[in-house]
C-alpha positions, 0 to 999 in steps of 0.5 A: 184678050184685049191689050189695055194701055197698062201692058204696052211696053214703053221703050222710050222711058226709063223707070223712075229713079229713087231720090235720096232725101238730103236736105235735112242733112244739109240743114243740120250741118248748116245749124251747127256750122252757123252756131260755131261760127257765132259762138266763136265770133262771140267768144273772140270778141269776149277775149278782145274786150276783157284784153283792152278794158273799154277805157271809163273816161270817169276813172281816166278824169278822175286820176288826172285830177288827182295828180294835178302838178300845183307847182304850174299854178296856171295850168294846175288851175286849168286842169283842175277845171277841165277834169272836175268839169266831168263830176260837176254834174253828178249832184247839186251839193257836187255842183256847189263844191266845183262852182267854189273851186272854180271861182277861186280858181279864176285869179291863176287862170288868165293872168300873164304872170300868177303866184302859187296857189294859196292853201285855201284853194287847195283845201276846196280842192281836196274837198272835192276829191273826197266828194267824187264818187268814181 
């Protein structure tokens, strides 16, 4: 009988060796640390937003103009025209109504010495707080 290849006993290397199959463990675990770490940034965030109110700069301007102080006729003018400035634009018939509140106003504005606002002006006024939509 002829030895063929196959009976040659080899010394020199070792059998092979079973390699576990890991990496879809490793993928899992990695899924569900990434989803945790999401779903926890995310509901941290949720906690920061609801804690803080993103401030509405609409609200802030409307309340301001609301408790303007008439008693500083000068500043009461320059507040009035400031913080109505932002709902000016809201609607023509809006526009219309802040355009003649302004132009009343303009006799309390740059003048060095001005009287109190007359009830007239006061009355656009209140006018334009009740057509502002907030």
């Amino acid at each position: 009988m002829v030895p063929s290849s196959y009976d040659i006993p080899l010394h020199d290397i070792k059998p092979l060796m079973e390699v576990p199959e890991s990496s879809f463990t490793f993928f899992v675990v990695g899924v569900v640390v990434l989803t945790v770490l999401v779903l926890g940034s995310s509901y941290l965030l949720f906690k920061h937003f609801k804690k803080t109110k993103l401030h509405n700069q609409r609200k802030a301007d409307y309340k301001a103009l609301k408790n303007v102080n008439f008693k500083l006729s000068k500043s009461a003018a320059y507040e009035i025209t400031k913080y109505g400035r932002t709902f000016a634009y809201d609607s023509e018939r809006l526009f219309e109504a802040y355009k003649n509140l302004v132009e009343r106003l303009e006799a309390y504005k740059y003048r060095p010495q001005v009287g109190a606002i007359d009830e007239e002006s006061r009355s656009y006024y209140k006018i334009y707080l009740e057509m502002i939509d907030v």
